[in-house]
N, C-alpha and C positions, 0 to 999 in steps of 0.2 A: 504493500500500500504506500511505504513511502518512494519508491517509484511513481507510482500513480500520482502522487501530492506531486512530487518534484515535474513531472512532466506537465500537469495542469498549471502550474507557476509560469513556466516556461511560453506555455500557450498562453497563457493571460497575457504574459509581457510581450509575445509578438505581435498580437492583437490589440494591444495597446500601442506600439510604436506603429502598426498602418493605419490603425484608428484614426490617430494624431497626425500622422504625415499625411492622408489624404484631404482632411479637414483642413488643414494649414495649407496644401499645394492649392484646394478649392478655393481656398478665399485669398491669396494671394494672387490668381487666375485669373480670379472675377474684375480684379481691378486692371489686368491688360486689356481684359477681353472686352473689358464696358464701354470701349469706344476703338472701333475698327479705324477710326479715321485721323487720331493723335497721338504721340508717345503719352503715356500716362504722367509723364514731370511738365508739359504742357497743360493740366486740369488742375483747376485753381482748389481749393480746399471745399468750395462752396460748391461747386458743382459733384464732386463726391463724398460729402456731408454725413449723407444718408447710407451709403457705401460703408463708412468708416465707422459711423456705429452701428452700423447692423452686425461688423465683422467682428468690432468688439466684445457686441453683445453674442454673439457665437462662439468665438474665441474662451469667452468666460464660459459660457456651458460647456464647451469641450473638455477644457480645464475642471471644470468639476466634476464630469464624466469620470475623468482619470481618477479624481485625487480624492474626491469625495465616497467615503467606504457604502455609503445606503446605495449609488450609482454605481462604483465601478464593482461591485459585487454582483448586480444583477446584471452588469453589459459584460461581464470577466473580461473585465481590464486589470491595470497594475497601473501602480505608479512609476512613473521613470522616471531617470536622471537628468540632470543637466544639461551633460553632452548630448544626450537624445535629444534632448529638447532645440539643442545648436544646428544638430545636422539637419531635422526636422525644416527648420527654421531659412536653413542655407538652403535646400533643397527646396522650397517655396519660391525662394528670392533669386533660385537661378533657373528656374520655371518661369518664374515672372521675365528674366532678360529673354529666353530663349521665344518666347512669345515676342515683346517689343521687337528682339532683331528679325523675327519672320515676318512681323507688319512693316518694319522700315525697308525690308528686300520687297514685300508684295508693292509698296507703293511706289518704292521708287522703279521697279521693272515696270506698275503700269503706265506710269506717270502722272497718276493723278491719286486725290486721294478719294475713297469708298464716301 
């Protein structure tokens, strides 16, 4: 049985780090993807406003998915570390360029923008 524990552990914490990374690559994405026609550093603070606390406010549920024992016991998740949390984080944010540099190639090959 403690096989059994130790391998459920195991499962929990994988499932907790794609949990987290798809959630974070999702809402990192959303802010490329919200306008086909600008770099995202082009959108003034006020034009994605609503963007920015929605993400927050998901962000925080995510976050207590994880961490919070009444949730992450019934989603069998785990908490994780730091690092996970870094690479998590990196891996959103170079999602996020690989997206800007494919709209800055689509627009500049068409020559216009969408």
């Amino acid at each position: 049985n403690a096989d059994r524990t130790n391998a459920d552990r195991r499962n929990a914490y994988a499932q907790s780090l794609v949990f987290a990374g798809l959630g974070v690559i999702a809402l990192f994405s959303s802010f490329s993807i919200r306008s086909l026609r600008k770099p995202i550093w082009e959108s003034s603070f006020f034009e994605i406003r609503y963007l920015l606390g929605g993400s927050v406010v998901v962000l925080a549920i995510l976050v207590l998915a994880i961490y919070l024992p009444a949730l992450n016991t019934r989603l069998y998740l785990q908490a994780i570390g730091a690092w996970e949390w870094v690479v998590i984080f990196g891996a959103g944010i170079m999602n996020m360029v690989l997206i800007e540099i494919a709209k800055w190639i689509f627009i500049r090959k068409s020559g216009k923008m969408l």
